[in-house]
C-alpha positions in Angstrom: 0.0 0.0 0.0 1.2 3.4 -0.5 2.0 5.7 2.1 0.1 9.4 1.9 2.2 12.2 3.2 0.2 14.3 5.9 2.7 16.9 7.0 6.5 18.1 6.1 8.8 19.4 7.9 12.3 20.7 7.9 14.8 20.9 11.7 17.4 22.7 11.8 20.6 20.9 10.0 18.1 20.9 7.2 16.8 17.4 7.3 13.2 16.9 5.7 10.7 14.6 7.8 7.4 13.8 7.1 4.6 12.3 8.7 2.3 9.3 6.6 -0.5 7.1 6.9 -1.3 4.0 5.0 -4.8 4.3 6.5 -4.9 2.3 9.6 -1.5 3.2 10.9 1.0 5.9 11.0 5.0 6.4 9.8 7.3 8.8 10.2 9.6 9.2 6.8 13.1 11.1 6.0 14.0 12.5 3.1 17.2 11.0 2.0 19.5 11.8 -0.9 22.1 9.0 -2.2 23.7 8.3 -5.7 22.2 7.3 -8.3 23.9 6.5 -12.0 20.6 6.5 -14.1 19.7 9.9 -12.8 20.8 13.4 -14.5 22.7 14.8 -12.3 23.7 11.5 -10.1 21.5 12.1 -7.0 18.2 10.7 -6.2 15.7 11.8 -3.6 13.5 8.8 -1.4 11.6 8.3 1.6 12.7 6.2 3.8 10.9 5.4 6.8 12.4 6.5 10.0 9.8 4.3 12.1 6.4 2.6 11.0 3.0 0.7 12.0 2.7 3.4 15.0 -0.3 5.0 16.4 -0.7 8.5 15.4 0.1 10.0 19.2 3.5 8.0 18.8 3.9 9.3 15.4 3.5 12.7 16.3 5.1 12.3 19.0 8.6 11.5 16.9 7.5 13.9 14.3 7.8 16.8 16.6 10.7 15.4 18.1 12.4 14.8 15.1 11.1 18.3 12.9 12.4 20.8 15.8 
């Protein structure tokens, strides 16, 4: 299932989080750059989770704990 993005945000050393839902439960995603060859410019951008299946208090939780 796909994971919708509710909410972005970006802390201080400039590290993009996001918090998802797949419907029933909640994730916490980073935004993370690596190399890639088949890409112009050699560098491609992909969520990774950070931690998921949680509840959307403990979700929010790391969110904000994470985004400050």
């Amino acid at each position: 299932m796909t994971t919708k993005l509710i909410q972005e945000k970006t802390n201080k050393r400039g590290i993009q989080y996001a918090l998802g839902t797949d419907g029933d439960t909640y994730s916490v995603l980073k935004l993370c750059h690596s190399y890639a060859s088949y890409r112009r410019g050699g560098m491609a951008q992909r969520w990774r989770y950070v931690q998921k299946d949680m509840t959307l208090d403990a979700a929010m939780a790391l969110f904000n704990r994470r985004g400050a």
